[in-house]
C-alpha positions in Angstrom: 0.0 0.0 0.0 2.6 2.7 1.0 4.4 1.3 -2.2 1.8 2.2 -4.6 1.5 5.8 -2.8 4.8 6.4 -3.8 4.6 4.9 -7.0 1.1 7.4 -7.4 3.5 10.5 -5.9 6.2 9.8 -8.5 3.7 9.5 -11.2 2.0 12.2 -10.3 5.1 14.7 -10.0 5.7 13.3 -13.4 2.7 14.1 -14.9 1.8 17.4 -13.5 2.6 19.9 -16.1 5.1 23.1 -15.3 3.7 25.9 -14.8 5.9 29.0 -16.8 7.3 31.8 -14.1 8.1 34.8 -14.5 11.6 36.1 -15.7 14.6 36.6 -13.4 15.8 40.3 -12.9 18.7 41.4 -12.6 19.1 44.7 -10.5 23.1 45.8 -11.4 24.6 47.2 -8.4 23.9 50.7 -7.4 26.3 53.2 -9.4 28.9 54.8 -6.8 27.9 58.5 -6.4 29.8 60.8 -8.2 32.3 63.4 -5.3 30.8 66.4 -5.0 33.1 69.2 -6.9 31.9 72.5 -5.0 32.3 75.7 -6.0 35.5 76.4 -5.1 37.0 73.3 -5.7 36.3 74.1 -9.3 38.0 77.5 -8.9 40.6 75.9 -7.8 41.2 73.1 -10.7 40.6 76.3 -13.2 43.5 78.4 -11.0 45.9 75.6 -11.3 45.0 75.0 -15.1 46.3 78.3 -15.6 49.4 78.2 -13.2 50.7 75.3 -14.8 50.3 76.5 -18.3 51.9 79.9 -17.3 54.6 77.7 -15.9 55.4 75.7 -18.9 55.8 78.5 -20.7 58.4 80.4 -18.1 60.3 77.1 -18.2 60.2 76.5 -22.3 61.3 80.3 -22.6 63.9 80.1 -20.4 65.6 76.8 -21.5 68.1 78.4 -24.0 69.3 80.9 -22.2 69.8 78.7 -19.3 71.7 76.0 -21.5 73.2 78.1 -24.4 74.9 80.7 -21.7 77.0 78.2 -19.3 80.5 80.5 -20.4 78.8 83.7 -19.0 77.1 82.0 -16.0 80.4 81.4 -14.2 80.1 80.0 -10.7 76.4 80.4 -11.2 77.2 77.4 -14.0 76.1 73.6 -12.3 75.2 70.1 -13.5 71.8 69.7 -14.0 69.4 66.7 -15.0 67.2 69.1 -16.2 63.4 68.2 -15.4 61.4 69.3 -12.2 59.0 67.4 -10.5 56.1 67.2 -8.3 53.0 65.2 -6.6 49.3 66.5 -5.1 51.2 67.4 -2.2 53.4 70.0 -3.6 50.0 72.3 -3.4 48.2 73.0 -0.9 44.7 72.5 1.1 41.7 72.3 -2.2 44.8 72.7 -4.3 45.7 69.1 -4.0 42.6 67.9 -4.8 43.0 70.1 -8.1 46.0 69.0 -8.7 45.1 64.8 -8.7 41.9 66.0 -10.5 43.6 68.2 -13.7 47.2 66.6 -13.8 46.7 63.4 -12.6 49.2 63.6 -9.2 48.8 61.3 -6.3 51.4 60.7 -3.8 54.3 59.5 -6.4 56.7 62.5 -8.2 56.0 63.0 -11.6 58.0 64.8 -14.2 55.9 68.3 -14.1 58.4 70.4 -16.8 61.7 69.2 -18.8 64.0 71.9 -20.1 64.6 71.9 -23.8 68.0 70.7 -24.4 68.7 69.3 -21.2 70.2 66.1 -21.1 66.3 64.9 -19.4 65.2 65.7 -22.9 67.6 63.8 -24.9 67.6 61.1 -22.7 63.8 61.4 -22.9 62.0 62.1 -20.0 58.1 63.3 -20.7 56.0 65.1 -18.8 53.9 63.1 -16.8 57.0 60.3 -16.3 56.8 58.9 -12.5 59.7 59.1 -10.9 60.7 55.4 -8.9 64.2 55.4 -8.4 67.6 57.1 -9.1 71.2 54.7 -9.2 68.6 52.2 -7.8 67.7 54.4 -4.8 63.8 54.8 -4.5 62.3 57.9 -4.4 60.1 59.7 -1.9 56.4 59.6 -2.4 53.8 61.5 -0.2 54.2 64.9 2.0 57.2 66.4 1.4 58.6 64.3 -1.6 59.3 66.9 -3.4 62.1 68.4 -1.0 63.3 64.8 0.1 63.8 63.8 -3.7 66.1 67.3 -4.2 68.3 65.7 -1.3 68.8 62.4 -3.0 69.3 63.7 -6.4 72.0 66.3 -5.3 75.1 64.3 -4.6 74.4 61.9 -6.9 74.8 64.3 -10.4 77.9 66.3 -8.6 80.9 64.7 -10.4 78.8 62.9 -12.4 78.0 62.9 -16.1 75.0 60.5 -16.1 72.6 59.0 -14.1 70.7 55.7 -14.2 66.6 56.5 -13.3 63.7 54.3 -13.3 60.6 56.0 -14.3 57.2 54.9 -14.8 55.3 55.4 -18.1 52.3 53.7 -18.9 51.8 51.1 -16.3 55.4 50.1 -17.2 58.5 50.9 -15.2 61.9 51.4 -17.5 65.2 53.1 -17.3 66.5 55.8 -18.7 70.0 56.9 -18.9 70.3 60.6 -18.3 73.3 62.5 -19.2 74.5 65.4 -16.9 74.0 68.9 -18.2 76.2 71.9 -17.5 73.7 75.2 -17.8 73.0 78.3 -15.5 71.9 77.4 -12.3 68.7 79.3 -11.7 65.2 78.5 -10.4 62.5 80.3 -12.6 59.2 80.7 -10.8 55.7 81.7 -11.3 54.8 84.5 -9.5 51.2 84.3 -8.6 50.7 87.8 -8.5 48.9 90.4 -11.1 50.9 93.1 -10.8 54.0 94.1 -13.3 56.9 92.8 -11.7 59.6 90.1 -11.7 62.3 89.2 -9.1 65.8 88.1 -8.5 67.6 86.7 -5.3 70.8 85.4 -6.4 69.4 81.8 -7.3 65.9 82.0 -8.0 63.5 84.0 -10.6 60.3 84.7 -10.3 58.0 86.6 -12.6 54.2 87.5 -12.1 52.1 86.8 -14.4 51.3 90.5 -14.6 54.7 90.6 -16.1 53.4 88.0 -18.6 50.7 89.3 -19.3 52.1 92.8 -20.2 55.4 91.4 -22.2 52.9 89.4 -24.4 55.5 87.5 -26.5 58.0 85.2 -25.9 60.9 87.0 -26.8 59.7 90.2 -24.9 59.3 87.4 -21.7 62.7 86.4 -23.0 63.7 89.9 -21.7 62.7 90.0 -18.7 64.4 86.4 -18.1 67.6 87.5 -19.5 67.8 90.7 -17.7 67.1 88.8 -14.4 69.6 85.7 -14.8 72.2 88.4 -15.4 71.1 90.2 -11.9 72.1 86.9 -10.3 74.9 85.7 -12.1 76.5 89.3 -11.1 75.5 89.0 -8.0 73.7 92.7 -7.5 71.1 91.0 -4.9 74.5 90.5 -2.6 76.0 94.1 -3.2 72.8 96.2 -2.6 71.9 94.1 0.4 68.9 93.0 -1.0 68.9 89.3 -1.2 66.9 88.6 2.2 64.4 90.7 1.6 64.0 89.8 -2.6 64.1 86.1 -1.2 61.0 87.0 1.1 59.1 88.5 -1.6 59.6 85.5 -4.2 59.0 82.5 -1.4 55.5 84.9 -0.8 54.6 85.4 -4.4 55.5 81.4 -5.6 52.7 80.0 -3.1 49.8 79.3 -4.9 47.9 81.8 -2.3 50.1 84.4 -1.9 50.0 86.6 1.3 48.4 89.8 -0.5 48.9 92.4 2.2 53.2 91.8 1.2 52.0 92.5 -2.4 51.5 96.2 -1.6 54.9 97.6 -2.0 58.2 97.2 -2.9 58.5 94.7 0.2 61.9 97.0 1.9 63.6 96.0 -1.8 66.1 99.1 -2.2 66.3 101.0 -6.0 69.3 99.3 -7.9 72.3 101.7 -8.9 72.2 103.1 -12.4 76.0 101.0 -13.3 74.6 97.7 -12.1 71.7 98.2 -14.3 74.1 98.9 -17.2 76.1 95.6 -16.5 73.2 93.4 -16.1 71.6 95.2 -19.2 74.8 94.1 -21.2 75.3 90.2 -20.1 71.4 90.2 -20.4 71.9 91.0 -24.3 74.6 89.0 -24.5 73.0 86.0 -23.6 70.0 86.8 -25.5 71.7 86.7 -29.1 73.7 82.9 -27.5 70.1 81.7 -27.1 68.7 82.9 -30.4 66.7 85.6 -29.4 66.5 88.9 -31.1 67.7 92.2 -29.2 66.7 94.7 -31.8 63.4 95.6 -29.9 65.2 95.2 -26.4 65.4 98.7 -26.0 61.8 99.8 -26.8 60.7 97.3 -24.7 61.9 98.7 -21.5 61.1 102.2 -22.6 57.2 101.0 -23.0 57.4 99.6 -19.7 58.4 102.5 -17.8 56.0 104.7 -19.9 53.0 102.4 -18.7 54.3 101.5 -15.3 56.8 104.4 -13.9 58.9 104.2 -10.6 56.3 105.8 -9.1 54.1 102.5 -8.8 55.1 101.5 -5.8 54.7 97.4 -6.5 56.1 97.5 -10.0 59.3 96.5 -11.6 60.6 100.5 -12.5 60.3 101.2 -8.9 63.2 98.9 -7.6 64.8 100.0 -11.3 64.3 103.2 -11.5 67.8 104.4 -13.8 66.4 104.1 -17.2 68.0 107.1 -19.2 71.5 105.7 -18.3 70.9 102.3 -19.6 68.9 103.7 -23.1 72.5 104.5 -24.4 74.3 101.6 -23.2 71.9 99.2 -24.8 72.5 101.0 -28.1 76.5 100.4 -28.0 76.0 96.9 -26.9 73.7 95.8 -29.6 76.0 97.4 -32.1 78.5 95.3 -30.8 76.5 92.2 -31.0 76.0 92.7 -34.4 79.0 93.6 -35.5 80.2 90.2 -33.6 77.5 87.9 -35.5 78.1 89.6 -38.8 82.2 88.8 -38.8 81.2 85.3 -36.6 83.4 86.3 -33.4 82.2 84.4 -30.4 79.1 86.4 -28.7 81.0 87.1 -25.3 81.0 91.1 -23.8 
């Protein structure tokens, strides 16, 4: 009896039709919330977009007259790999979110500017490059890697006319073997500041961008450069007693927030003497026509900044060089010269 209720079960399961259900869906997991970009997080990203292009172009109009003038640099002359670089922590506070969110930095280095003709060119290092070791040494990542990477890098290109680094390009690591350059020693800065100015402390530059703005092209910018590097290869900062309180003013105007109450004046920088102006005006030529600029419209540059922007404005370059009318005649000898050098091809030295 029980046998033939399971036997009826069985046949009965097997008999029963189916019945259809309903489809299966499938809910995809829920999409991860965009991060809130507010307001000034966007001014920020858009600030930094605009540093870094004014940068790039400081450091691209500098190169030749930082590599084509080592002869005229003198002890201001070093070896140099030739690229800088930086991560999200080189910036500060919403500035470091801008900077993982428009140049793609996180806590490693990465190549943020080669200099044209540098031996990190020819050996070539790109923008962007991660930097991973050096002679086999890692490098620093995080807070402060920026500094801590200067100190590992230093002793190992003195005396040295290459050096072995491991970078990281496209999920990849490789090494690159990059030769030593001798050029002119000299940091050249953005200055995040609107007015017309630029700035020399013996070792660094620093130009605002109201400088940019105002020269326009790159050989007017080329100017400015020139006439600086020559300011700090003659050392003027050191003889008019000016270098502490120059080198105040440019580690102010470099942040990206500079303090804007120090922006009002001419920051305790004393007017430079009319025969320094003359000296710096004539290595600064000199060096211009080495790196392939022109120095015809050298002249009429300065002139048409110290029509628009006299000594008399307190924050602007004519104030702390005030000695124009000396210089107007000097530049007119030292051009002559110049091209009476080029046209019987004597070597371009003052």
């Amino acid at each position: 009896m029980a046998a033939a209720a399971a036997a009826l079960l069985l046949s009965a399961c097997s008999t029963t039709p189916l019945q259809p259900t309903s489809p299966v869906t499938v809910q995809p997991p829920p999409a991860a919330e965009a991060p809130v970009v507010t307001p000034r997080m966007q001014a920020a990203r858009t600030a930094l977009d605009a540093i870094v292009t004014q940068q790039d172009r400081l450091y691209r109009v500098a190169a030749p007259l930082l590599i084509n003038n080592v002869d005229l640099c003198r002890t201001a002359a070093r070896g140099l790999l030739g690229f800088t670089a930086k991560n999200k922590w080189s910036y500060p506070g919403e500035y470091a979110d801008a900077a993982s969110a428009v140049l793609g930095y996180d806590d490693a280095l990465r190549v943020s500017g080669v200099l044209a003709g540098s031996g990190a060119a020819r050996a070539g290092l790109r923008k962007g490059d991660i930097l991973v070791a050096a002679d086999g040494k890692a490098l620093p990542t995080g807070p402060g890697a920026e500094t801590a990477a200067a100190g590992v890098f230093a002793p190992l290109v003195s005396g040295r006319t290459q050096l072995s680094m491991t970078i990281g390009r496209n999920g990849q690591n490789q090494v690159l073997k990059v030769p030593v350059t001798r050029a002119c020693a000299m940091r050249v800065d953005l200055a995040n500041a609107d007015n017309v100015n630029s700035h020399a402390d013996g070792g660094r530059i620093a130009v605002t961008r109201g400088m940019i703005a105002f020269a326009g092209s790159d050989e007017a910018l080329a100017y400015v450069l020139a006439k600086d590097i020559a300011h700090n290869v003659l050392g003027h900062t050191a003889v008019t007693r000016n270098t502490g309180a120059v080198a105040a003013i440019i580690d102010n105007v470099t942040r990206v927030q500079p303090d804007q109450a120090q922006l009002a004046g001419a920051g305790n920088v004393k007017p430079l003497p009319a025969n320094l102006e003359v000296s710096a005006d004539t290595l600064a030529l000199y060096m211009l026509a080495r790196a392939g600029y022109g120095v015809e419209r050298y002249k009429a540059f300065w002139q048409r900044l110290a029509a628009q922007y006299p000594a008399s404005v307190p924050n602007g370059y004519m104030a702390v060089h005030p000695n124009l009318a000396p210089r107007l005649t000097a530049i007119d000898k030292v051009v002559a010269d110049i091209k009476a050098k080029q046209s019987a091809k004597k070597p371009l030295v003052p």
